[in-house]
C-alpha positions, 0 to 999 in steps of 0.5 A: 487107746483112743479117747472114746475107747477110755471113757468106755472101760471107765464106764464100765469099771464104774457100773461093775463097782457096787456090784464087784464091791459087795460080791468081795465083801460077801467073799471075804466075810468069812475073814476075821479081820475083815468081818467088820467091814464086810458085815457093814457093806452087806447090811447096807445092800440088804436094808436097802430094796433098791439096791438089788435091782439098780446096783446089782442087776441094772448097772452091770447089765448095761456095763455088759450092754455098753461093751456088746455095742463096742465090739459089735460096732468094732468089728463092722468098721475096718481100715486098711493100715500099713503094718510096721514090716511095711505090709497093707493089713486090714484091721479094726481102727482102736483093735489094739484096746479090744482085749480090755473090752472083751476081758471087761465085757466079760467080767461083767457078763461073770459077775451078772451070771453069779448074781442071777444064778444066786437069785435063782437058787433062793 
């Protein structure tokens, strides 16, 4: 993987985590053993107002965003490389880290999904 391509799953693993966080307490809540736990996290997403549009919309919209821009950008640039059974292909440079960000990419347009349609439903 290329420098760049790192930072960006980093980046994108760090704007998915408050929002990946309390949907697995809200999933897990139902646990005995986690009930603690759990009830601690969701009660400091709701006492807090800020949290509903910052950690939960805002910071995986732009995790979304980031990865759309990746790939977009990706797929414009092509380079001519030779393949290892000595064949000229014409490839993305950095194609090889593409499905990490698509399969990021993608959980967070899930996870964002799942939060607007439960905002929807209330």
């Amino acid at each position: 993987m290329t420098a760049s391509r790192t930072r960006i799953l980093v980046l994108q693993w760090a704007l998915l985590g408050p929002l990946t966080l309390f949907l697995a307490a809200i999933a897990a809540r139902r646990l005995p053993l986690l009930l603690g736990l759990c009830g601690r996290i969701i009660g400091w997403y709701v006492t807090r107002f800020w949290t509903l549009p910052v950690l939960l919309l805002v910071l995986p919209g732009i995790a979304l965003v980031t990865g759309l821009v990746t790939l977009s950008f990706e797929s414009n640039r092509t380079s001519v490389r030779k393949s290892g059974d000595g064949l000229w292909t014409a490839a993305p440079p950095g194609s090889e880290n593409r499905p990490a960000i698509v399969a990021t990419t993608a959980l967070g347009a899930a996870l964002l999904a799942v939060v607007i349609l439960h905002m929807l439903e209330y």
